[in-house]
C-alpha positions as CSV (number, residue, x, y, z in Angstrom):
1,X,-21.7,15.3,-6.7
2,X,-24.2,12.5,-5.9
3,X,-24.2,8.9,-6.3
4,X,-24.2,8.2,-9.7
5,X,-23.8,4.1,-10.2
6,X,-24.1,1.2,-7.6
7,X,-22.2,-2.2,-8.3
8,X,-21.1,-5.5,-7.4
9,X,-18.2,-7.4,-7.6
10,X,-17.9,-10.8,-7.5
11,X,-14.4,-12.7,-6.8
12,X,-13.3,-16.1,-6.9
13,X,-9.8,-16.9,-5.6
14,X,-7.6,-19.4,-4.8
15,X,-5.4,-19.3,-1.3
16,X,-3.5,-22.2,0.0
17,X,-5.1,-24.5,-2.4
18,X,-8.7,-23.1,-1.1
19,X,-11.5,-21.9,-3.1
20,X,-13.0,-19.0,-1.7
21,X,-16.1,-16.9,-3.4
22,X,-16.6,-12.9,-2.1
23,X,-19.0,-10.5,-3.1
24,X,-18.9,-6.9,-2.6
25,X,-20.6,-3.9,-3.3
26,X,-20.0,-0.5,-4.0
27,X,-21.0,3.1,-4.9
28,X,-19.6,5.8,-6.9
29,X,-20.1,9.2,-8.2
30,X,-18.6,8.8,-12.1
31,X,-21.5,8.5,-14.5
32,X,-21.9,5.5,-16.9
33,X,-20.5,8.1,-19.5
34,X,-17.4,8.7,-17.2
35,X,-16.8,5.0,-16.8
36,X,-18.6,2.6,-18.0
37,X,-18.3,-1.6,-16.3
38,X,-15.6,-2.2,-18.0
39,X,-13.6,0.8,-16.9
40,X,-15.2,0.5,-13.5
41,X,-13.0,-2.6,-13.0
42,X,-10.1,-1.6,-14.5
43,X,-10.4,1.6,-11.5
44,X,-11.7,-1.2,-8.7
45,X,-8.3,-3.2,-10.0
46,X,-5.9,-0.3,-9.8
47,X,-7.0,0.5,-6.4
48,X,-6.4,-2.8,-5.2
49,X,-3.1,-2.8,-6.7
50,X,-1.8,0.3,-4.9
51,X,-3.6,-0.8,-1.6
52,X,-1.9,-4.3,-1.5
53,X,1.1,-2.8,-2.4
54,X,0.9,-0.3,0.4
55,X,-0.3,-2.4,3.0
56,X,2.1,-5.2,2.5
57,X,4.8,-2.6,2.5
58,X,3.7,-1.4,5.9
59,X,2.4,-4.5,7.4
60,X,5.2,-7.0,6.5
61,X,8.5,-5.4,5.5
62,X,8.5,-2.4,7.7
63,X,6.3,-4.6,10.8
64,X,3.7,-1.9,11.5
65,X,0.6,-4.6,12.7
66,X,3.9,-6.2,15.1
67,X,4.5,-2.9,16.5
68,X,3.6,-2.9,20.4
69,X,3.8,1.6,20.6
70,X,0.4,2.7,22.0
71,X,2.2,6.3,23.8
72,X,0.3,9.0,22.9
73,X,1.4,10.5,19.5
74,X,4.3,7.6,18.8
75,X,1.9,5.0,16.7
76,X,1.2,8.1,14.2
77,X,5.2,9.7,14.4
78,X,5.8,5.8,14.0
79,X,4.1,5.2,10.7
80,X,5.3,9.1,9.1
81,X,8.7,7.9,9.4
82,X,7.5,4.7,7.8
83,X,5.7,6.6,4.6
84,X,9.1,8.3,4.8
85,X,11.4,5.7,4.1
86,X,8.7,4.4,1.6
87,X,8.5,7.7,-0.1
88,X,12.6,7.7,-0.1
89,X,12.8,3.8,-1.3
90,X,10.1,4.7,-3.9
91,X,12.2,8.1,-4.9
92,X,15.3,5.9,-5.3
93,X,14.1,3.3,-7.3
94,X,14.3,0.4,-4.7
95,X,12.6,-2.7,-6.2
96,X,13.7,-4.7,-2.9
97,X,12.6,-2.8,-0.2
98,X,13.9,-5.8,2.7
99,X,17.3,-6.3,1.3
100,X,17.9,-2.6,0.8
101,X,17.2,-2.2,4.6
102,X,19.5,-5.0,5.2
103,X,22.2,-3.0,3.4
104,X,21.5,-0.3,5.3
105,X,21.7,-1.8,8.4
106,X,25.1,-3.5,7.8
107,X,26.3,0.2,6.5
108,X,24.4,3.0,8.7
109,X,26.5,5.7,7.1
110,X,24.9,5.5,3.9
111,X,22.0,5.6,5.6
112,X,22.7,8.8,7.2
113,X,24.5,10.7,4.1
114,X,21.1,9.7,2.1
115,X,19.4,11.7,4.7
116,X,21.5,14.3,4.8
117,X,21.6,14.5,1.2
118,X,25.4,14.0,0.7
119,X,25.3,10.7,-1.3
């Protein structure tokens, strides 16, 4: 597998009532017959849906850029226990990741008996 197509991407948002213009480049292996522009931006799209999602996951509900752990192996125990409870939110069906947390935290018991697997 070699490089098969190079592109760019231009975007034009708008952030606190701020215009702001970005372009970016990019390579990739699929062939125009794979995916052509058009579906090369629906794939650059979907990315960038699953990595906001993920980041702002990890970053604002669970605090992970706040955390202050630089011992050894803790930052990367740290963040496994974080994909955990993601992974168990996401298994659940948690829409509302923040106020399910707040429920647990006002009743540790579910908490544990999720865990445990005696719900």
């Amino acid at each position: 597998m070699g490089i098969e197509q190079v592109f760019r991407v231009e975007r034009t948002t708008l952030r606190d009532g701020k215009i702001t213009h970005e372009v970016v480049y990019g390579i990739t292996s699929l062939s125009r017959v794979q995916a052509d522009a058009r579906q090369l931006a629906t794939l650059i799209r979907a990315h960038w849906s699953i990595e906001n999602r993920n980041h702002w996951r990890r970053d604002v509900t669970l605090c992970e850029d706040d955390s202050q752990v630089r011992t050894r192996h803790v930052p990367a125990m740290l963040a496994l226990l974080n994909t955990t409870i993601l992974a168990l939110m996401d298994l659940l069906g948690v829409r509302n990741v923040p106020a399910q947390m707040h429920s647990y935290n006002a009743h540790p018991l579910q908490a544990v008996r999720l865990l445990l697997g005696s719900l």
